[in-house]
N, CA, C and O atoms as a MOPAC input file, in Angstrom:
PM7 MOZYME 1SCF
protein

 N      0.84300 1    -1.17400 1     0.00000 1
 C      0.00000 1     0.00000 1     0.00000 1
 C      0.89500 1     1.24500 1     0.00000 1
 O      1.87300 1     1.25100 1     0.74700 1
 N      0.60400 1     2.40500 1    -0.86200 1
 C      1.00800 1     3.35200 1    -0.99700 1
 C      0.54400 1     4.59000 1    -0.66300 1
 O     -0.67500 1     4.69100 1    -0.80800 1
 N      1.10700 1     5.58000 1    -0.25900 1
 C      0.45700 1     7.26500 1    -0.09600 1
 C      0.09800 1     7.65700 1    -1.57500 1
 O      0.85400 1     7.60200 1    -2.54500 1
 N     -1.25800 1     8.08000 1    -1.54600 1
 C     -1.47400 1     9.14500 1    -2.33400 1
 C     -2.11400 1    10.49900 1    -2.24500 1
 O     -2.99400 1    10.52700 1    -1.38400 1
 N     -1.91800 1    11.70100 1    -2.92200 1
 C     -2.64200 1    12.46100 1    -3.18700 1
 C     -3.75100 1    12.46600 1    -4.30800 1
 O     -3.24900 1    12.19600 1    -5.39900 1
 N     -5.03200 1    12.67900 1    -4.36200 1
 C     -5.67000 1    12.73400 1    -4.94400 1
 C     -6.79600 1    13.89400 1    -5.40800 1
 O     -7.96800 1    13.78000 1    -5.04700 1
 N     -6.37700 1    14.93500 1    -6.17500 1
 C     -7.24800 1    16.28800 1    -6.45200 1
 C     -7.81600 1    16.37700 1    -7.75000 1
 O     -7.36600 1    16.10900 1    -8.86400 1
 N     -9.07600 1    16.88300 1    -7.29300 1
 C    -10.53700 1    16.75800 1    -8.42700 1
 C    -11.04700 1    17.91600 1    -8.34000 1
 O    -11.23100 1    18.49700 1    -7.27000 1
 N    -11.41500 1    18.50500 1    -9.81400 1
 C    -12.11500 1    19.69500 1   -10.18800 1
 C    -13.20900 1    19.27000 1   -10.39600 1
 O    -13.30100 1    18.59800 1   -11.42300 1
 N    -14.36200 1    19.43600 1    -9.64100 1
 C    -15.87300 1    19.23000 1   -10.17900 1
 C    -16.26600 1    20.52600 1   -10.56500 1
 O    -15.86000 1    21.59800 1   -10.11600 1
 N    -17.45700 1    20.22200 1   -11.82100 1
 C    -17.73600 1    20.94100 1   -12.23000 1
 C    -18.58800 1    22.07700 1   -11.59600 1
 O    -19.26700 1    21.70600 1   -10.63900 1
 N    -18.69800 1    23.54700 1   -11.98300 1
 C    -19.15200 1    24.53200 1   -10.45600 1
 C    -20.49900 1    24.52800 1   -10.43700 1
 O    -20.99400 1    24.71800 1    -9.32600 1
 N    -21.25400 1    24.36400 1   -11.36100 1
 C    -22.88200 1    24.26700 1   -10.98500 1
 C    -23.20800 1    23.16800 1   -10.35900 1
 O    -24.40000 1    23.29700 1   -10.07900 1
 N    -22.86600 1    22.25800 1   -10.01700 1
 C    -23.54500 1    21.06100 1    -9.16400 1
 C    -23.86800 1    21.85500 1    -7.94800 1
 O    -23.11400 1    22.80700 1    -7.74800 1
 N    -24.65000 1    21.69900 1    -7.25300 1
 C    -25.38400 1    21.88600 1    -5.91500 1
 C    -24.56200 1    21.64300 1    -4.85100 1
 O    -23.35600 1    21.42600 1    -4.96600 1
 N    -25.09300 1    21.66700 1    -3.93900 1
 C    -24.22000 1    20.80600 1    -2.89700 1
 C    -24.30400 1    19.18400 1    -2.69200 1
 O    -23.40800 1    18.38600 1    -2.41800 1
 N    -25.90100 1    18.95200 1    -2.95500 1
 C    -26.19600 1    17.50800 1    -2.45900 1
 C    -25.37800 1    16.72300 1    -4.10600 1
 O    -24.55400 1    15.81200 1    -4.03100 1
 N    -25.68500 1    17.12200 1    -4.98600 1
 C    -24.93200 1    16.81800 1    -6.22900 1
 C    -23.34700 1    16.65900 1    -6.05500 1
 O    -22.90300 1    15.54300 1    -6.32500 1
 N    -22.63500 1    17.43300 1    -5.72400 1
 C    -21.13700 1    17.27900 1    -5.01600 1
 C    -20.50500 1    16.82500 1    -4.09900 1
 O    -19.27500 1    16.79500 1    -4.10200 1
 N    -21.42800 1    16.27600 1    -2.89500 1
 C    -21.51200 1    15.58800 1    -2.11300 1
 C    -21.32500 1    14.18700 1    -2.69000 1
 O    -20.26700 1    13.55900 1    -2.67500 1
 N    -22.58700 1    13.74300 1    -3.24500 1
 C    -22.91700 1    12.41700 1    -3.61700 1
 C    -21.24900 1    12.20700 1    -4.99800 1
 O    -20.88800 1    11.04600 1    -4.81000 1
 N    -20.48300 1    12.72000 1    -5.89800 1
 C    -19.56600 1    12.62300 1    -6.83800 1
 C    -18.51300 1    12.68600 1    -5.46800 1
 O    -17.65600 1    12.13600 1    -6.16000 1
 N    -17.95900 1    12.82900 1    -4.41600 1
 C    -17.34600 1    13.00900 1    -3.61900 1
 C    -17.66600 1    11.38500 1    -2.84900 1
 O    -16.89300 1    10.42800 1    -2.87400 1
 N    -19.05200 1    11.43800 1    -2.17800 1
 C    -18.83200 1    10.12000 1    -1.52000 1
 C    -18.92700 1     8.72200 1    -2.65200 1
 O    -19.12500 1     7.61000 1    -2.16200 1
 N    -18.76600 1     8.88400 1    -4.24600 1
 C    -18.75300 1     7.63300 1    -5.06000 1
 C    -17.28600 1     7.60700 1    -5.04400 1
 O    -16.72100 1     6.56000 1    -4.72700 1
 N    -16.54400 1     8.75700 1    -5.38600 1
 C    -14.97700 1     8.30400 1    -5.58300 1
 C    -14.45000 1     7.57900 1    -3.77600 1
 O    -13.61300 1     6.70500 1    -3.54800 1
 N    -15.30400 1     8.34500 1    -2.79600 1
 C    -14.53200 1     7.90400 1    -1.44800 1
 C    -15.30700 1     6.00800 1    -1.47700 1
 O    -14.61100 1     5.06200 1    -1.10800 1
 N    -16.20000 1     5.88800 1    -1.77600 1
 C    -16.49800 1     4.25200 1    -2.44100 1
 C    -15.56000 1     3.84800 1    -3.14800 1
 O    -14.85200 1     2.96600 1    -2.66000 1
 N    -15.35400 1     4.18100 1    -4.04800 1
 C    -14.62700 1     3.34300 1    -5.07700 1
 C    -13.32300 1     3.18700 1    -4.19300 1
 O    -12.92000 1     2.05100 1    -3.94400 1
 N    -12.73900 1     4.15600 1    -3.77400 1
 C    -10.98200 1     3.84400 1    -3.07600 1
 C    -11.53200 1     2.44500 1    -1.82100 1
 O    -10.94200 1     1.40100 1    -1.54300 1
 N    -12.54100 1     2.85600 1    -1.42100 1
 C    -12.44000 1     1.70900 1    -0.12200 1
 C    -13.12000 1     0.58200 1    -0.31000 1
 O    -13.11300 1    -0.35200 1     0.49100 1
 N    -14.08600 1     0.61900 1    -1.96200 1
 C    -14.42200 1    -1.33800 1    -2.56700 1
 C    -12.66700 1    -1.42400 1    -2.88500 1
 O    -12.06500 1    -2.22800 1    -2.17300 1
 N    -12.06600 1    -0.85600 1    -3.62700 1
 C    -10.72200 1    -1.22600 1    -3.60900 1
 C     -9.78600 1    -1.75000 1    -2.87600 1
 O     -8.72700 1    -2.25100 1    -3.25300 1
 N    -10.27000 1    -1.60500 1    -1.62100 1
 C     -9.06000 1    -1.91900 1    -0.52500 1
 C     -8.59900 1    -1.00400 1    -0.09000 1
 O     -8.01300 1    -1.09400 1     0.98800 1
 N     -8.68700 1     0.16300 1    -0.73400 1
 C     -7.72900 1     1.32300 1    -0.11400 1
 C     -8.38600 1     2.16800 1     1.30400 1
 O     -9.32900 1     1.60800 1     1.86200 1
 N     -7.97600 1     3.26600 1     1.77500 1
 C     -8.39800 1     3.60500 1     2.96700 1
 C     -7.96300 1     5.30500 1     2.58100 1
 O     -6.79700 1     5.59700 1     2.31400 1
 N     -9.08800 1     6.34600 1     2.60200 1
 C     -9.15900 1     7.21300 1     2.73700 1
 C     -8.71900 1     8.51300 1     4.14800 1
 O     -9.62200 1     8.94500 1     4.86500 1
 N     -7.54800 1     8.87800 1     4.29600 1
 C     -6.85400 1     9.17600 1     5.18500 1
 C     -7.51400 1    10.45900 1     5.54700 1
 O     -7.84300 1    10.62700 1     6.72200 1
 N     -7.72800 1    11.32700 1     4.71300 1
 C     -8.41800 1    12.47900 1     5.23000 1
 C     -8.74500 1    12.99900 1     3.49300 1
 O     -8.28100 1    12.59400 1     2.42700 1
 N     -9.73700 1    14.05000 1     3.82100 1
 C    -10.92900 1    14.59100 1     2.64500 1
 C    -10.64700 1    16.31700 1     3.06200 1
 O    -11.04500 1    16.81900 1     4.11300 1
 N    -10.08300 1    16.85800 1     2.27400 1
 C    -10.42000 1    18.34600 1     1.98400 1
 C    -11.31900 1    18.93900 1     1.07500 1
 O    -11.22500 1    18.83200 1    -0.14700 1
 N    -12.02100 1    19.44500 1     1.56200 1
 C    -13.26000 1    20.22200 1     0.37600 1
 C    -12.60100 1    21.89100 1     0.55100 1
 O    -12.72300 1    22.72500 1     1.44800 1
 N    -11.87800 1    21.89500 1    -0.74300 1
 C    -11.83500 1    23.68600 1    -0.65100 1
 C    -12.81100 1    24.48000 1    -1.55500 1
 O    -12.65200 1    25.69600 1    -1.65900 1
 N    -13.85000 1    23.82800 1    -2.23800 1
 C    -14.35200 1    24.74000 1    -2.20300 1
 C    -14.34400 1    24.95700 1    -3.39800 1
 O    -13.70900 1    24.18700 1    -4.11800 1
 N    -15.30700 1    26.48200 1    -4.17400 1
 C    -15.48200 1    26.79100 1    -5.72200 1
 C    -14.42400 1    27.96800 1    -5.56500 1
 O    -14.59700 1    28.96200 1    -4.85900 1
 N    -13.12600 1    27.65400 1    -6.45800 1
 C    -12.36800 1    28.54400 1    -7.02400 1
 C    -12.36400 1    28.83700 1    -8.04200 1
 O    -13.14300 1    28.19900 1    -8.75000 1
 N    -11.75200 1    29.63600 1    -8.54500 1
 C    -11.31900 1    30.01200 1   -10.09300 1
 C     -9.95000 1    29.17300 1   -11.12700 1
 O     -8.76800 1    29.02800 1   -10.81600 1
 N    -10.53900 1    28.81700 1   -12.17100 1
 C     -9.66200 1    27.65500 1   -12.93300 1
 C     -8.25700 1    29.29400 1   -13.35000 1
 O     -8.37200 1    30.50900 1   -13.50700 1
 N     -7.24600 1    28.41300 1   -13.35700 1
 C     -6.00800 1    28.96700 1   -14.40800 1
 C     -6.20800 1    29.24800 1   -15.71100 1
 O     -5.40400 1    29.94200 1   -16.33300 1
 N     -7.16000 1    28.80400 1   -16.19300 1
 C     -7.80300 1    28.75500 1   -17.68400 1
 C     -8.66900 1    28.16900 1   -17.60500 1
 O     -8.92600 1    27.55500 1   -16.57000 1
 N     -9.80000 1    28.12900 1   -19.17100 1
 C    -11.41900 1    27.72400 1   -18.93700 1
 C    -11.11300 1    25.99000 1   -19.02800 1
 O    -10.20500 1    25.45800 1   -19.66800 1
 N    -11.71000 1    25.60100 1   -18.54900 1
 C    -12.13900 1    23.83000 1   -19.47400 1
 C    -13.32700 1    23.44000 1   -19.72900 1
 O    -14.18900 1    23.65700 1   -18.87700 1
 N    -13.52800 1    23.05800 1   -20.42900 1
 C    -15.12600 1    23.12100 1   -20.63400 1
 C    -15.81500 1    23.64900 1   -21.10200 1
 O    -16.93900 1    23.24300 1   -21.39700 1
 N    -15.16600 1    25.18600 1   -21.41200 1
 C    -15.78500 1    26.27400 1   -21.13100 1
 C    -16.04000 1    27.15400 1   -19.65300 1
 O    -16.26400 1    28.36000 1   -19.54900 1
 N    -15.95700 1    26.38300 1   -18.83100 1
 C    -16.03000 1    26.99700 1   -17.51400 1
 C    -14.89400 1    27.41500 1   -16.43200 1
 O    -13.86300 1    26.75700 1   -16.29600 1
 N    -15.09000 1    28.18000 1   -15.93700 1
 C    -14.02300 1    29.40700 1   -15.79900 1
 C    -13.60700 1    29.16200 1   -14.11400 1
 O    -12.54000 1    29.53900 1   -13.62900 1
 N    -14.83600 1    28.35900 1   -13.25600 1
 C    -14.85400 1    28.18100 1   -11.95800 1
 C    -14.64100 1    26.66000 1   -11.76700 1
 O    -14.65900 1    25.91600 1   -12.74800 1
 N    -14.50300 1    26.33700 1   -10.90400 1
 C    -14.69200 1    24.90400 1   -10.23500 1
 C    -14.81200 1    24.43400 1    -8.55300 1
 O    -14.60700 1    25.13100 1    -7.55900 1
 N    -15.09800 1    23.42600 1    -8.61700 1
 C    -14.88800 1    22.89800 1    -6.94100 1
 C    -14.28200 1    21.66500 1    -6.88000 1
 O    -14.50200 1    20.60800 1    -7.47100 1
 N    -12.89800 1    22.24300 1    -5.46200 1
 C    -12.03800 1    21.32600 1    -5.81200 1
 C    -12.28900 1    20.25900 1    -4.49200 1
 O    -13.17800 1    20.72300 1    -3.77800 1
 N    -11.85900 1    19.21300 1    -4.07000 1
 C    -11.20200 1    18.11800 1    -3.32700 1
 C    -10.52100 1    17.24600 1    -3.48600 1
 O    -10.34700 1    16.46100 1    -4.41900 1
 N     -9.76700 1    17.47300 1    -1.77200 1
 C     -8.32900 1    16.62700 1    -1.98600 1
 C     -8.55300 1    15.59100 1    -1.22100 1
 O     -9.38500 1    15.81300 1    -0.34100 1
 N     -8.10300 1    14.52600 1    -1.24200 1
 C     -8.01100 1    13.47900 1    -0.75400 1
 C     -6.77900 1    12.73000 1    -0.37500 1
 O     -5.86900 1    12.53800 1    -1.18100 1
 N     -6.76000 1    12.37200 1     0.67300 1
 C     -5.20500 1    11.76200 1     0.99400 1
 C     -5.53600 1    10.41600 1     1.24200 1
 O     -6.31800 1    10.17200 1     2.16100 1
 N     -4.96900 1     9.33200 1     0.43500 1
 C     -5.22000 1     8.32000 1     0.19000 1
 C     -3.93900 1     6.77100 1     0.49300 1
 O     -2.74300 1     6.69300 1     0.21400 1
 N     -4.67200 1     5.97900 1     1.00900 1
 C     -3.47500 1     5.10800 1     0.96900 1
 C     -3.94600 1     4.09900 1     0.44100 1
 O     -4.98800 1     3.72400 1     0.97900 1
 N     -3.39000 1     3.12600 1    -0.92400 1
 C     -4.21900 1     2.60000 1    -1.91400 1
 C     -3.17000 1     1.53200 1    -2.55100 1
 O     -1.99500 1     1.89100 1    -2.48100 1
 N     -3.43100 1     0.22400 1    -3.18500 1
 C     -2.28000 1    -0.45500 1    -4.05000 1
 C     -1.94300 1     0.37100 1    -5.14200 1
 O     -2.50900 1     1.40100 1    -5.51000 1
 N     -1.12700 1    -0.09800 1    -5.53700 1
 C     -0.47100 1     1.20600 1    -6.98300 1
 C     -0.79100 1     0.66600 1    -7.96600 1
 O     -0.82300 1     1.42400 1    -8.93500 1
 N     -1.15500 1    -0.73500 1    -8.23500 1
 C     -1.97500 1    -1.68300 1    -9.31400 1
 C     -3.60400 1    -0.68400 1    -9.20500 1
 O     -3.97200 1    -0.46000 1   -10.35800 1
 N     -4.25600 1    -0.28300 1    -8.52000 1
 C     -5.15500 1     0.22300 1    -8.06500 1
 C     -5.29500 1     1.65000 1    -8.46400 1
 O     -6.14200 1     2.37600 1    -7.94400 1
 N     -4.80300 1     1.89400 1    -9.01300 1
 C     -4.30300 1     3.77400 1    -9.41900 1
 C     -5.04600 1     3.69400 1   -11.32900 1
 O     -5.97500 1     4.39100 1   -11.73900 1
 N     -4.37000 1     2.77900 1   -12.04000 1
 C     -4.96500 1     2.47800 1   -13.12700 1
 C     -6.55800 1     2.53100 1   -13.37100 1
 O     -7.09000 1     3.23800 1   -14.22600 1
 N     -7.05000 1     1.90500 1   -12.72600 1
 C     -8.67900 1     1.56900 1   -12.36000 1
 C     -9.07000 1     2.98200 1   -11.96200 1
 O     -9.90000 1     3.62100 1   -12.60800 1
 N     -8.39100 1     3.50600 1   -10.77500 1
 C     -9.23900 1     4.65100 1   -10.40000 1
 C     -9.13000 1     5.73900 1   -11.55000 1
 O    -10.21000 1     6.06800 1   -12.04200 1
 N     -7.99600 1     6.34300 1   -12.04800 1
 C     -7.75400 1     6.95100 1   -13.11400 1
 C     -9.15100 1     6.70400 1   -14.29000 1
 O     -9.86100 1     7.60000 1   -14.74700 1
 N     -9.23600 1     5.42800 1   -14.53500 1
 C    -10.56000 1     4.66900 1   -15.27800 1
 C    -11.52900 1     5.52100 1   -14.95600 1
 O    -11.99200 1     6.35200 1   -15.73700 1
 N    -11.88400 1     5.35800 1   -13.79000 1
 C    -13.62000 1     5.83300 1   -13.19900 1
 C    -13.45400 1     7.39600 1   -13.13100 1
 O    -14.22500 1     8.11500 1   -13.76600 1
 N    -12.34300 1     7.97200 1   -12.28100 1
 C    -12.75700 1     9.77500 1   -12.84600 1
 C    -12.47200 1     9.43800 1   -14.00600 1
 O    -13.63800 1     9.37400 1   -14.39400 1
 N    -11.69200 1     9.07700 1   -15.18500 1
 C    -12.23800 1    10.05700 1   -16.64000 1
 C    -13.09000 1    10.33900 1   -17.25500 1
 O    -13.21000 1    11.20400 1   -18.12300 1
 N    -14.23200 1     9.12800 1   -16.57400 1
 C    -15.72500 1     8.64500 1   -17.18700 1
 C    -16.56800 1     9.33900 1   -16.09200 1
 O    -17.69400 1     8.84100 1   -16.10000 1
 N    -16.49800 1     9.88800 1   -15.55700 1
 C    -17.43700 1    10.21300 1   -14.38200 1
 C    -17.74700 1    11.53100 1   -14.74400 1
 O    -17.08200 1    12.38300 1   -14.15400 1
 N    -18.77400 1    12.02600 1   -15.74700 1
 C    -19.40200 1    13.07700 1   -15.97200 1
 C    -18.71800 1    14.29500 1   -15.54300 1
 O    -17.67900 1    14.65900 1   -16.09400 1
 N    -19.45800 1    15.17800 1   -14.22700 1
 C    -19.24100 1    16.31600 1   -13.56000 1
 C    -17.28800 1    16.39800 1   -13.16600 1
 O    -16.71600 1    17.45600 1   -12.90400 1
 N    -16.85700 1    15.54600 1   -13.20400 1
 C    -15.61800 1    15.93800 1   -12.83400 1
 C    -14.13700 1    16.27500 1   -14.26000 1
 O    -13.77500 1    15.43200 1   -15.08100 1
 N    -13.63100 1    17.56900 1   -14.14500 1
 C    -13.26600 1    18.04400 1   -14.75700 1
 C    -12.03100 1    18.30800 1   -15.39200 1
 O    -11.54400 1    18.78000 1   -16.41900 1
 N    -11.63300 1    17.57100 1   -13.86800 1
 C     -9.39600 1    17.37000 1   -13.84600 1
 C     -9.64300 1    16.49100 1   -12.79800 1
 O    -10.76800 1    16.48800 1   -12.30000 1
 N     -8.68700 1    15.66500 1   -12.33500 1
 C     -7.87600 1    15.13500 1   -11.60300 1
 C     -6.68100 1    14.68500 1   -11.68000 1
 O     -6.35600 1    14.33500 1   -12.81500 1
 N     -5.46000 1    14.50200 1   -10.40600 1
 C     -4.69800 1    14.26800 1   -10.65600 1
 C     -4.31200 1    13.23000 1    -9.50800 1
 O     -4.54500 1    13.50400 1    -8.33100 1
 N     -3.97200 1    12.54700 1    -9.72400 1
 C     -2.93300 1    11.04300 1    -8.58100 1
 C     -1.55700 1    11.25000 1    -8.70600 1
 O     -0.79900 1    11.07000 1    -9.65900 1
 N     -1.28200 1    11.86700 1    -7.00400 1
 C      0.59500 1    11.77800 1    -7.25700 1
 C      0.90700 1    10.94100 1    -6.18900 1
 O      0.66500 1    11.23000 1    -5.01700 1
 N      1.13600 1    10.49700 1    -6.35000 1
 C      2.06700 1     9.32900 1    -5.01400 1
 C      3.18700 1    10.67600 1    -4.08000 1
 O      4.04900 1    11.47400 1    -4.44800 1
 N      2.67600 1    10.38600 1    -3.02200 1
 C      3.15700 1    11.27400 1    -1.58900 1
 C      4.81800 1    10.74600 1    -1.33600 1
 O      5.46900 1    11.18800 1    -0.38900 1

């Protein structure tokens, strides 16, 4: 098992209960995996560096993760396909 970081741009119109629920599927997916979710930062709707999407804002969370590294592939899988979310990135701590 490995440290990771894990940060996601959701898209900024989702609601709250909408961002919530895309927040507790990825914290599912790490722990059907095996992995174990160390701590959850929600910072919140900021402003992107540039548009994506077209959209100029986002809401981000971080996640500190401890997970197999065979296991990183798969998750990578599910955010790219997961609608509302806009970036993410997995760096090993």
């Amino acid at each position: 098992m490995r440290e990771y970081e894990l940060i996601f741009i959701v898209h900024p119109d989702l609601d709250e209960n909408a961002f919530n629920e895309v927040v507790n599927k990825v914290t599912s997916w790490i722990t059907d995996g095996g992995g174990e979710v160390t701590k959850t930062d929600i910072w919140g709707k900021r402003r992107l560096a540039y548009p994506i999407r077209k959209q100029t804002e986002g809401q981000y969370a971080l996640f500190l993760v401890t997970m197999d590294p065979k296991f990183g592939t798969q998750m990578e899988h599910n955010l790219r396909f997961l609608e509302p979310i806009l970036r993410y990135s997995i760096v090993a701590k």
